[in-house]
VEXPAMAR-515404 format. One record per residue (C-alpha): residue in three letters; x, y, z. Coordinates in steps of 0.02 Angstrom, whole numbers, plus 50000, padded with zeros to 5 digits. Layout:
// residues N
ALAXYZ;...
// end
This chain:
// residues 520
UNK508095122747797;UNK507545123047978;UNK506905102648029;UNK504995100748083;UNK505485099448252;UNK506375116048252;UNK505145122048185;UNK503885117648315;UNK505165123248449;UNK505405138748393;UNK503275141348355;UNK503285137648561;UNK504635148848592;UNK503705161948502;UNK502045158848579;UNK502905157148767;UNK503775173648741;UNK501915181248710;UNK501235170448857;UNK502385177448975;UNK501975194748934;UNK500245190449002;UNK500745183449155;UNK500925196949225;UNK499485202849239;UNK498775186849325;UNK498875189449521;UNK499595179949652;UNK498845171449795;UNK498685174549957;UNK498125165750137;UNK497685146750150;UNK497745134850019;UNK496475119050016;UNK496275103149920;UNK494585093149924;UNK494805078249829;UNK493355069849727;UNK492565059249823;UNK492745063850031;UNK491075074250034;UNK489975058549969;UNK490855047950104;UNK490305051050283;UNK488485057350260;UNK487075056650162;UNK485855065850054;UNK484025066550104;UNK482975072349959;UNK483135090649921;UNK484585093350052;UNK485985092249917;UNK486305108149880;UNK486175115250066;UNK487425100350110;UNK488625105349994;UNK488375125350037;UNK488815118450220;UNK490355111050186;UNK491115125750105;UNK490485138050251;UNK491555123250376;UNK492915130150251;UNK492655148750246;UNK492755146450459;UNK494405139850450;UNK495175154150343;UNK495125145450178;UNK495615156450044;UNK495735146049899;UNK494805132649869;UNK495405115949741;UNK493885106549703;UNK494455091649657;UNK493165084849524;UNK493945067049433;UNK495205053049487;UNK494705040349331;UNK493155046449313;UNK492035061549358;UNK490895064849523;UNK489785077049394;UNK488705073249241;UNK490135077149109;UNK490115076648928;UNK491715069948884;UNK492045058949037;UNK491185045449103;UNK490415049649288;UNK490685038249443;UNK489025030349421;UNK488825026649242;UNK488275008649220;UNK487645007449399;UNK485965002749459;UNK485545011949624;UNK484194997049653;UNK485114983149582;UNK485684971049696;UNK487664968649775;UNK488024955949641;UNK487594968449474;UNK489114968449329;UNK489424985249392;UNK489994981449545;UNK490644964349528;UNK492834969649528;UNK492294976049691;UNK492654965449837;UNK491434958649939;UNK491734967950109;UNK491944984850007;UNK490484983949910;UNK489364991550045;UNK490545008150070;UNK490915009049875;UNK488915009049840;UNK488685023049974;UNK490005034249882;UNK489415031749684;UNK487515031849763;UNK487815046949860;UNK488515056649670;UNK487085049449595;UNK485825057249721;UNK486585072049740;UNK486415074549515;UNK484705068149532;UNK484265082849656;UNK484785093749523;UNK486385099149606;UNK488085103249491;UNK489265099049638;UNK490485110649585;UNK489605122149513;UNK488765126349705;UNK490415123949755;UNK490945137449635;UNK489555147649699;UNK489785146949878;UNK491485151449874;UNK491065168249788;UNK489695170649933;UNK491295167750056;UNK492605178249952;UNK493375161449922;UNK494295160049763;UNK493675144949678;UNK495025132249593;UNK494725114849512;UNK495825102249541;UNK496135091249403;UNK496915072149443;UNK498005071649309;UNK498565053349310;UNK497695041849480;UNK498085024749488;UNK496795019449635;UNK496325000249611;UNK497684998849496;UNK498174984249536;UNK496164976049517;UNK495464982349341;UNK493944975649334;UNK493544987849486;UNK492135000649424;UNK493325013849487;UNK493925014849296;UNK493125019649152;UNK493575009749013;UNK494935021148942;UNK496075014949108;UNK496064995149034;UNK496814996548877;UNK498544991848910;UNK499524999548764;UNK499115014548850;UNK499995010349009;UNK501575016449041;UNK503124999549015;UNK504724995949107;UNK504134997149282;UNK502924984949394;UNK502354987549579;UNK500765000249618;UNK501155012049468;UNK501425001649321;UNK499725005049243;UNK499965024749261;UNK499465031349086;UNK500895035148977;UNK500825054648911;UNK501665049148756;UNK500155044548690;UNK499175057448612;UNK497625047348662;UNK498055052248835;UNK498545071548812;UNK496755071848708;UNK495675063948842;UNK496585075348990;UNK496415090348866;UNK494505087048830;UNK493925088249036;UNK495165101549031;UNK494235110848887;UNK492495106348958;UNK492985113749136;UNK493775128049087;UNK491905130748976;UNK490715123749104;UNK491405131249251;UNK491775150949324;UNK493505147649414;UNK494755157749466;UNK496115143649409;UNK496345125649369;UNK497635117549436;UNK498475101149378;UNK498575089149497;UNK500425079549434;UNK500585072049616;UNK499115058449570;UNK500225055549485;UNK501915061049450;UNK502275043849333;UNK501845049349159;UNK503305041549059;UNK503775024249021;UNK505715019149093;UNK506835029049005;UNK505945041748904;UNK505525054949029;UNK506465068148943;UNK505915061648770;UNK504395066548857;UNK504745083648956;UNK504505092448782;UNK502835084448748;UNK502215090848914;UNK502735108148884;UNK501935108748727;UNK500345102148802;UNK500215111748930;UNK500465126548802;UNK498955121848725;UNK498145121748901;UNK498565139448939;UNK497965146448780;UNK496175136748843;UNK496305147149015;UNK496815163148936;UNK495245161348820;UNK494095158148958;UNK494845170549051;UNK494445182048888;UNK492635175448920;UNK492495178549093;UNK493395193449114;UNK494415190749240;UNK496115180749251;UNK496085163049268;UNK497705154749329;UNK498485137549306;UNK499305130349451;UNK500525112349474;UNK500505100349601;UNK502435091049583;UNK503605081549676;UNK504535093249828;UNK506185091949751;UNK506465098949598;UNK507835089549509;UNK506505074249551;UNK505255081849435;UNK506475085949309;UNK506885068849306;UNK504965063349292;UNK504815074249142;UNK504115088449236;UNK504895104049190;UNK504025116249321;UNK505495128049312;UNK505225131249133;UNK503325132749151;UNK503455146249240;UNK504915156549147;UNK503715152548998;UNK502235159949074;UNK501345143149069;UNK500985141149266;UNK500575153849395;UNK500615140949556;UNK501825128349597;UNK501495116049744;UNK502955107849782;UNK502415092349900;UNK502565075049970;UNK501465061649887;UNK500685055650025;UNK501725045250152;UNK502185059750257;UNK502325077850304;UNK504055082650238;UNK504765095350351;UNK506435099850244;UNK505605107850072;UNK506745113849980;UNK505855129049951;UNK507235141449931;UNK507885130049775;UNK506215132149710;UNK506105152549735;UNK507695153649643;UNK507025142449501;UNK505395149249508;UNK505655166849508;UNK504435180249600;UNK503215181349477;UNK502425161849529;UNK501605159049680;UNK502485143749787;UNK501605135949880;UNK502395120050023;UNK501325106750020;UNK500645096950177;UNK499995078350205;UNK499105071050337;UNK500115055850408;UNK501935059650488;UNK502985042350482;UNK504905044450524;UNK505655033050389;UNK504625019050276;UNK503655007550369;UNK503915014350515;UNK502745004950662;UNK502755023950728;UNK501595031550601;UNK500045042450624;UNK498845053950564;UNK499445071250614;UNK498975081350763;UNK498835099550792;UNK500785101250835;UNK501465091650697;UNK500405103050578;UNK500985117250658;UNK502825113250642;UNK502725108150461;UNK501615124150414;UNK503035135450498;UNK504285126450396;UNK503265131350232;UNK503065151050280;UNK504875152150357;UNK505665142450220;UNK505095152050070;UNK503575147750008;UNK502235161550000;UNK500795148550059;UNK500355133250141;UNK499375119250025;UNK498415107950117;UNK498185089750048;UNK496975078750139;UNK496415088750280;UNK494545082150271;UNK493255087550383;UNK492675070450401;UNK493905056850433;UNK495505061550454;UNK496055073350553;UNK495185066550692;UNK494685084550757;UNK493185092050805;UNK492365105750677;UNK492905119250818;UNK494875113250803;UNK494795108450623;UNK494335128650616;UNK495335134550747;UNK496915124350690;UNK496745128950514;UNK496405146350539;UNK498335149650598;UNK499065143250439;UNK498825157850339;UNK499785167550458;UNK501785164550532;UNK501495176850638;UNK499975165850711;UNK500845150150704;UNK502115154650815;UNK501055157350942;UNK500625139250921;UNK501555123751030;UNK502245114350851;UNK503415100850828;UNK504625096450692;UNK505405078350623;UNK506795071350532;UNK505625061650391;UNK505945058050199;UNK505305061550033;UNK503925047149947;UNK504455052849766;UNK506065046949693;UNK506555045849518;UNK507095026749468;UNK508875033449435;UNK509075044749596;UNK510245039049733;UNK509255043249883;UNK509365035950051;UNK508045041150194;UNK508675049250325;UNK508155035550448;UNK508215023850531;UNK509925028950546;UNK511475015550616;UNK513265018750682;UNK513955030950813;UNK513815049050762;UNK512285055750670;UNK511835073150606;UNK510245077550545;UNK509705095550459;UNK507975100850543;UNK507505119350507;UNK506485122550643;UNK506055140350604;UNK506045156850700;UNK506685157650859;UNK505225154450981;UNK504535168451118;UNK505465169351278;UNK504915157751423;UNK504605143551284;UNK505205126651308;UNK506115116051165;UNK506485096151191;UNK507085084751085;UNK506385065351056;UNK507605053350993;UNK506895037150979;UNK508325021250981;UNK508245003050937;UNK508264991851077;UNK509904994151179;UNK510714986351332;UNK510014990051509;UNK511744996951566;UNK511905005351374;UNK512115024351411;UNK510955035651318;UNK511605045451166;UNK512165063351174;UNK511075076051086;UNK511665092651032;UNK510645107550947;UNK511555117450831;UNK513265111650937;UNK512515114551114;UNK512045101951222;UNK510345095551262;UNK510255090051438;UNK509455071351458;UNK507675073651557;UNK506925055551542;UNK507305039251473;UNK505835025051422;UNK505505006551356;UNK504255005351248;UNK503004991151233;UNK504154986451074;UNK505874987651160;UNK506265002451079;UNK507145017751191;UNK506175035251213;UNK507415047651247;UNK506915065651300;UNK508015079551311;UNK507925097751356;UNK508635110751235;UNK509355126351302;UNK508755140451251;UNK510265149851167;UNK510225134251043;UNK508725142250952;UNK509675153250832;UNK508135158050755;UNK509175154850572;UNK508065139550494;UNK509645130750465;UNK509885119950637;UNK510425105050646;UNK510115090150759;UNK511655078950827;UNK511775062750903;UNK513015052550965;UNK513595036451081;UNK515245043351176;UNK515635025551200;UNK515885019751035;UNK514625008951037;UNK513605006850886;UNK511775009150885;UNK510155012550769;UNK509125028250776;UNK507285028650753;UNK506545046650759;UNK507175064950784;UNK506085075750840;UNK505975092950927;UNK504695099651016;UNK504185119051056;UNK502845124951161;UNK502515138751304;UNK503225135951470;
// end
């Protein structure tokens, strides 16, 4: 006599196998990928009386300018920016002409209060002019051709570490729901052990999938990818996959209702043996038929321009659309006094490294029209509008780093790349086709303080030399080293690699590793 779990395994099995056969009908997708998270459009402007729903109509059309083709709506983090039935909304429990010191808002500190008010009071207005944010969302898209997606949060920890913050509904403070064995910024992730917690993300699930015309829903597992307590992530892999069977027979009815297909698509950690290890088994999703888009991305700390992408096609399979996933701040190592937001180039460089490396489309992940990027609405389209396209990102200057991954698993021996210390470094850096001829390439190697009389590093590309061009202190000591790269070093193969080294034996600590390509 077969065991109950068997049982169940082999009841999944049986409804995967029919799953999969449906998959292939479901499409795949094409052009630019965008993610607008829940609560950037309430932000930076506000909502005269009746202007809500040609505000929100506006901000898409920003979107359909710069090539968007898919658009994630991003509609929760631990609550809702929408009047939903199952969840509580942003505002619930606030008074819009109640003073700063109101229970509602009093977790929130003191110099915040003014900025948090203007978000919650900007969802409130924009339900009390009638408007279903993503519902017009929804709707504008289709006026674009945009394929409309929400984007589901499937475990955000903002203001974890403050829980009397309004930012969480009550469900978020009951701590035998938190995940155990870890402390530091994601101790009070939810633990998807629970059924409590596979019910509640099931219900807004359920009541999007009914309330709202998409073309998919995607799960957003990089908010975040912590859903087990210490030691029981593979307890808990099987849990998942069952869930997120029962998920896919709610898009597959609602795609019955709607006639037309509506996809489920992943957001996980870039490397896959690092989601394994979290418990998520995208791999298996996808030979099951479960998923039909898998963003493999950094969580947030910087662009990562070494995706393993070609480990994922091979796990993946063709049927699944990859996507390589971009963030907006580039930082060489952790902590690095050299971060930044992205610019135009850096972009550029990581995008190529997405479309040459595998994947069949770039994601973006907080490429806001107000805040960050810092660029004008003309460059925020024109910039954007070459990422659907290789072919048009070539033709773009672009540069590429030596950076790290943000997402390890607590038993993973990983080391970051940088800052790097001895006398002979190597660093892999696919840096994509080989660019147009009369292009220039240089490479920027950035060294701890050294000796006046301390002779610069050699750099080779790919085993050919890079000949020295300029040599800087910076205000913090640190030595900016520019080199040009020869031409015939460009292979053009995606698999270069970036040397460095002291010829005199003398030790020394590099910084950042970064090349440079751009017309002549």
């Amino acid at each position: 006599m077969k065991s109950p779990s068997a049982i169940a395994l082999c009841l999944l099995l049986t409804c995967a196998a029919s799953l999969a056969l449906a998959a292939d009908a479901r499409p795949k997708l094409t052009g630019l990928l965008q993610n607008e998270d829940c609560t950037n459009f309430f932000y930076f402007q506000d909502f005269p009386a009746g202007k809500a729903g040609e505000m929100t109509d506006r901000y898409v059309d920003i979107l359909a300018g710069a090539g968007v083709s898919v658009l994630m709506c991003n509609t929760n983090a631990r609550r809702t920016n929408y009047r939903s039935d199952v969840w509580e909304a942003f505002w619930d429990g606030y008074d819009p002409d109640g003073p700063d010191d109101q229970p509602f808002l009093a977790g929130v500190p003191k110099d915040e209060v003014k900025t948090y008010r203007k978000l919650i009071g900007n969802m409130l207005a924009v339900h009390q002019q009638g408007v279903d944010y993503p519902a017009r969302t929804i709707a504008r898209c289709r006026h674009h051709g945009i394929s409309p997606w929400i984007s589901l949060r499937m475990n955000d920890v903002h203001y974890n570490d403050n829980l009397d913050h309004p930012f969480h509904a009550a469900f978020w403070r009951k701590p035998e729901l938190f995940r155990t064995g870890y402390s530091g910024y994601f101790a009070r992730a939810l633990d998807y052990a629970h059924p409590e917690v596979r019910d509640r993300y099931r219900a807004l699930i359920a009541e999007t999938l009914a309330r709202y015309d998409v073309d998919g829903i995607e799960l957003d597992f990089m908010r975040e990818p912590y859903l087990f307590s210490k030691g029981k992530e593979q307890e808990g892999k099987p849990l998942l996959t069952q869930w997120l069977t029962e998920v896919r027979r709610l898009a597959d009815a609602a795609a019955a209702r709607r006639k037309h297909p509506v996809l489920i698509g992943v957001r996980v950690p870039s490397k896959p043996e690092t989601a394994l290890a979290l418990g998520l088994d995208a791999a298996a999703w996808a030979k099951l038929g479960l998923v039909d888009l898998v963003v493999a991305a950094p969580r947030w700390a910087t662009l990562q321009y070494d995706l393993p992408l070609a480990e994922w096609r091979r796990l993946l399979g063709d049927r699944v659309t990859l996507a390589g996933g971009l963030e907006i701040r580039y930082e060489p190592y952790p902590g690095a006094p050299s971060l930044r937001m992205v610019d135009s180039e850096d972009a550029a460089g990581a995008a190529v490294s997405v479309l040459s490396g595998g994947a069949d489309v770039v994601y973006l992940f907080n490429y806001f029209q107000h805040g960050h990027p810092h660029w004008s609405t003309s460059e925020y389209q024109r910039v954007l509008k070459t990422f659907s396209s290789l072919d048009d990102l070539l033709k773009m200057p672009r540069r590429h780093a030596v950076t790290y991954r943000d997402v390890v698993a607590s038993d993973e021996a990983y080391q970051p790349p940088l800052p790097a210390g001895g006398t002979k470094f190597s660093f892999p850096l696919p840096l994509g086709p080989k660019p147009p001829a009369g292009w220039k390439a240089e490479a920027l190697i950035e060294e701890a303080a050294a000796g006046a009389s301390s002779a610069a590093p050699a750099v080779f590309v790919n085993q050919i030399a890079a000949e020295p061009r300029s040599n800087e202190t910076t205000k913090s000591g640190t030595r900016l080293l520019t080199y040009s790269i020869p031409a015939e070093a460009l292979r053009g193969e995606n698999r270069d690699t970036i040397t460095v080294s002291r010829e005199e034996n003398t030790p020394t600590k590099i910084l950042r590793v970064e090349v440079r390509l751009y017309p002549g």
